[in-house]
N, C-alpha and C positions, 0 to 999 in steps of 0.2 A: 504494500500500500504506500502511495507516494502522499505526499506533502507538502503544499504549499501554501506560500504566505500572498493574500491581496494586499496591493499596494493602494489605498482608499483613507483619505481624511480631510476633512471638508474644513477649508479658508473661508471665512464669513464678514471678511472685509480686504482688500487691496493692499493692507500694508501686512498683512498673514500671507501673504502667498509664500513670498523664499523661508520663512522660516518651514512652513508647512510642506513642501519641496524639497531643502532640505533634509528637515527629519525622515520623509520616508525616503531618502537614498538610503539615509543610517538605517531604516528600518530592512530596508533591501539586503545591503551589506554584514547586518548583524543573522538574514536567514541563510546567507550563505554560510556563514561562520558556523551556526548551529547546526546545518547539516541538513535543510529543506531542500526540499528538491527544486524549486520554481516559485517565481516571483511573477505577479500575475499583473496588469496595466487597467483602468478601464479607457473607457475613452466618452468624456465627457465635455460639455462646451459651457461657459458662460454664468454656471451657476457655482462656481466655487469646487467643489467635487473632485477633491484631487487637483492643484492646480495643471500640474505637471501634462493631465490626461487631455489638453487640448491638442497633443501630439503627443501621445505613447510613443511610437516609434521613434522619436526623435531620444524620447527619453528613455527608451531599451538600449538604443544604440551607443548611448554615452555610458550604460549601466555596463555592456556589455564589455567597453572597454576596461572596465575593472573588475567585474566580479566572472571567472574563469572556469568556474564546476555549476552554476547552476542555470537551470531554464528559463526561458522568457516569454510571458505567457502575455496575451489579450483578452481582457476579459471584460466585454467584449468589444469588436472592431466594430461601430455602425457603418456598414459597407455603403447605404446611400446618402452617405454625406462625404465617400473619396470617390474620386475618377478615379476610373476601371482601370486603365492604361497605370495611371501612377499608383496605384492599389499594386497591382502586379509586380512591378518595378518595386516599388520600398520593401514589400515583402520577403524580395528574393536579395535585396540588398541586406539586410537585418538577419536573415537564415543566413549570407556568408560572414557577416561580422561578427555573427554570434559561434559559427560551426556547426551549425546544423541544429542550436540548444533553442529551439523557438515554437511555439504553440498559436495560430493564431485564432480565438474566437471570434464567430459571426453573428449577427445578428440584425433586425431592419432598425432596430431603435425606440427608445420608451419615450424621450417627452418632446411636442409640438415644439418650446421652445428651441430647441436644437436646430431643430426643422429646419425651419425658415430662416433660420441665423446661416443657412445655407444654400437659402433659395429652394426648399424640400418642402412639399408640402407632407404632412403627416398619412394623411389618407395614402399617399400612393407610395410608402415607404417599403410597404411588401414588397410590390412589383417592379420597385429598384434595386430591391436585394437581389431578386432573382435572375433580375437584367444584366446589371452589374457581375455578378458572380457567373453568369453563363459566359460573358466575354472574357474578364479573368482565365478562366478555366480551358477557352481556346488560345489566349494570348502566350500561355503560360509551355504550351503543348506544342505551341508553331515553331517551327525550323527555319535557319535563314534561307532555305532551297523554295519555302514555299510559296503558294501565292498571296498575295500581301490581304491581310486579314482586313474587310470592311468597314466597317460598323454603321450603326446610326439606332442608338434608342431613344427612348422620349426623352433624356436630356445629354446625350454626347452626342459627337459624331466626330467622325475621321477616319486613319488606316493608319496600320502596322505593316511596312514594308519589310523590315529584315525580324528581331526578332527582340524578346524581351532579355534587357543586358542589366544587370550582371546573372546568370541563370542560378538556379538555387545551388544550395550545397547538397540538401538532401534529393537521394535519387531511390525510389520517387519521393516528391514533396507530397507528404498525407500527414500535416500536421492542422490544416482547418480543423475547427471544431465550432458546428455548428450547434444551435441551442434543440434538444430533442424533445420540442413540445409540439409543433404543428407536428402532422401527417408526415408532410412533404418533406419538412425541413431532418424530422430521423430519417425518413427514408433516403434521401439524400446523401447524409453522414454513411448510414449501413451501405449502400453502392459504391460509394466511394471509396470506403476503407479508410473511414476519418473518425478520430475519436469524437466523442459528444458532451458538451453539459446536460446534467439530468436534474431536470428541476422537479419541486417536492408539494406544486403547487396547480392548480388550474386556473387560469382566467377565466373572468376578467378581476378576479380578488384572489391578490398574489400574496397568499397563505392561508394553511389548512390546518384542522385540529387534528389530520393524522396524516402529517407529510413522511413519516416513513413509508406509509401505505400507498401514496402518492409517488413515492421516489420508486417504491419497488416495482409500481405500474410503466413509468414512464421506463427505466432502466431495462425490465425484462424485454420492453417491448423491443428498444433499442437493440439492445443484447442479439436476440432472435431474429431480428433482420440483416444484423452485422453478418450472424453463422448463414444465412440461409441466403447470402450473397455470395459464396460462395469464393471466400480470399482466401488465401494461402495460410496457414495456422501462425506464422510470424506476424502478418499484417494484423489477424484478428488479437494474437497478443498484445499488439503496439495497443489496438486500437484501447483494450478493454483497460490498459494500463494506464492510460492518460483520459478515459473517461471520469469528468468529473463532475461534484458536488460543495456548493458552495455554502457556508456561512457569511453572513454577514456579520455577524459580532459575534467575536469568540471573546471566553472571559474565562478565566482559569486562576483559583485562589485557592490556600491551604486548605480550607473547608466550600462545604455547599454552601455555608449560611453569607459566610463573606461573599460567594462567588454572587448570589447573590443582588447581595445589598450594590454592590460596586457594579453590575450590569444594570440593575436599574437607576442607578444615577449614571451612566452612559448614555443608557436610551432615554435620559430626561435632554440631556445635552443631543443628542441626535434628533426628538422631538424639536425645540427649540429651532433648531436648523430648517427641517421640515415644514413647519409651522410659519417662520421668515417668508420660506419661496413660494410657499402657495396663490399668493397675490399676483407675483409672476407667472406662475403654471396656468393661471388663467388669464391672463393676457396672453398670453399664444395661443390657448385652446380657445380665445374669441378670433382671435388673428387666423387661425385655422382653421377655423369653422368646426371644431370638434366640443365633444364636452366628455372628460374622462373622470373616471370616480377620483376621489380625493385619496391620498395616502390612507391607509387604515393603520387604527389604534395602533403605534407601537409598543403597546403598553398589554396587550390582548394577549392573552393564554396561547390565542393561534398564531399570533406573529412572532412571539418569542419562543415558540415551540420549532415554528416553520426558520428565522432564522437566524438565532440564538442557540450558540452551540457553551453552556455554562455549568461549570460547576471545580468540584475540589479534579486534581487528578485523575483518581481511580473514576470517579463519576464521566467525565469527560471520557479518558479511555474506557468504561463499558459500551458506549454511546456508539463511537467507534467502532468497537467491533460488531457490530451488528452490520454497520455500514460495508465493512470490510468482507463478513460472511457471505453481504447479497452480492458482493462483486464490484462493488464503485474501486475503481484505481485510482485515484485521485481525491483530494479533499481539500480545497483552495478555504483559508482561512483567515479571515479579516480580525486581526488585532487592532485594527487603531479607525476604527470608522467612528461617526460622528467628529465635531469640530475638533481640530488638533490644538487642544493645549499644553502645557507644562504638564501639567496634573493628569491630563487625559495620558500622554506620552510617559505618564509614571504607572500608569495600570497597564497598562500595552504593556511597559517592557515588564512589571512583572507577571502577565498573566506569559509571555513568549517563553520566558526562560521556566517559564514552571513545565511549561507544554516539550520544551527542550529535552528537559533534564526528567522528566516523571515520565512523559507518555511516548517521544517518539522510539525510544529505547527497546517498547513493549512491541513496537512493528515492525521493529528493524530483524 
């Protein structure tokens, strides 16, 4: 079972951005040290979120030049808000700077504001995933002998004459990892031979009073399409080994009781946050003609069930093994979400080094 740490924590004014930036490079560099497997990016615009995620890849690539043993994950990429052409190109840049250590998740994107801050409109974010990702996917495959690839979707247009440079390091590249909640989008993953995130939840209210039951749905499904695609027993190994499951707020203290107290004042501080933007979430979902439900309670038995991973050691590692038994290879884990402060960056590092030194030990 692998291990990684999300790299997530939210600047709530302009003069927090470098510090917030900086701490999670150190939060990067301290999971290498400890022995995680991958460092995961998201990619978010405008509302604070990680400042750094307004270019993951910018900020992999400078990661990359220093930390030498571990993975570089996206999590996740919103494919329709990059051109397909330069989507292709960074990607296969970042796989050779890194050596082939790169994971990259996909997905269409979660909030209107984003959108439009890129000329997207929200409603047709599917059908740019899919657009996008289908040219990618030819881009990626073309030869310089061939004939020079076309295009024109509803919002690019050009041609690829010779061929996408620098070409990856991995051969073949099946490190996409698509989100396995549509139909389409696991099915996709299983044909391909690309590992998946497996979410623990259903829309359009994203958390449930029994997202184990929920993970084991969406995972078996995944799983069984992977085998019944019909790869080579190495591809479906990669694949299952790098499927993953995420926490948003991990919180790990000598007892349950502390673990706790100190996760619900997190998620008072990550409410807070939440509560700020909504003013803004609906100015783009008027600007977009959409109207999307409001964040739910994060205070709710189901969302800190669904994704809140809390407790002493041993509690945390039983959790685990159950996750481990149904086959999740991966377990992306968010230490330092909600606003980054002093104080917030004191419970991070010690719920990280407990999780270190108590639990990865047990799955190694």
């Amino acid at each position: 079972m692998r291990f990684s740490v999300f790299l997530v924590g939210r600047s709530t004014a302009p003069e927090q951005d470098s510090f917030v930036m900086r701490s999670l490079a150190d939060h990067a560099r301290q999971a290498e040290e400890y022995g995680f497997d991958a460092v995961f990016m998201p990619d978010h615009h405008f509302t604070g979120y990680a400042p750094m995620s307004s270019d993951p890849f910018m900020f992999a690539a400078w990661l990359a030049g220093q930390l030498k043993k571990i993975h570089f994950g996206m999590s996740v990429t919103t494919v329709p808000l990059h051109h397909p052409v330069r989507f292709a190109e960074r990607v296969n840049l970042l796989d050779q700077l890194s050596e082939g250590r790169l994971l990259v998740g996909i997905g269409s994107g979660t909030t209107p504001e984003e959108m439009i801050g890129f000329g997207v409109n929200y409603k047709d974010a599917s059908n740019l995933l899919q657009e996008n990702l289908d040219l990618v996917q030819r881009l990626w495959d073309k030869k310089i002998e061939d004939e020079p690839i076309i295009f024109e979707t509803s919002h690019y247009k050009g041609a690829v004459v010779q061929r996408i440079v620098p070409t990856a390091w991995q051969k073949p590249f099946n490190r996409i990892m698509p989100v396995a909640l549509r139909e389409s989008s696991m099915q996709r993953a299983a044909d391909n031979g690309w590992p998946a995130f497996i979410p623990a939840f259903t829309p359009p209210i994203p958390a449930s009073d029994d997202p184990f039951g929920q993970l084991t749905h969406y995972f078996t499904r995944y799983r069984d399409a992977l085998i019944g695609a019909g790869h080579p027993q190495p591809v479906i190994d990669h694949c299952l080994s790098w499927t993953t499951h995420t926490w948003q707020c991990v919180h790990v203290a000598p007892t349950d009781e502390q673990a706790r107290e100190e996760m619900l004042q997190i998620m008072g501080w990550y409410k807070e946050a939440i509560d700020r933007e909504y003013e803004y979430n609906k100015r783009a979902e008027d600007l977009s003609g959409v109207s999307l439900h409001r964040h739910p309670d994060c205070f709710s038995e189901e969302w800190i069930k669904t994704w809140c991973l809390h407790g002493s050691p041993e509690t945390v590692a039983e959790e685990l093994e159950r996750h481990q038994q149904l086959g999740i290879g991966n377990v992306l884990l968010g230490f330092t979400n909600g606003p980054l402060t002093e104080e917030r960056l004191r419970l991070s590092q010690q719920s990280m080094t407990l999780f270190a030194e108590k639990i990865l030990p047990r799955f190694r």
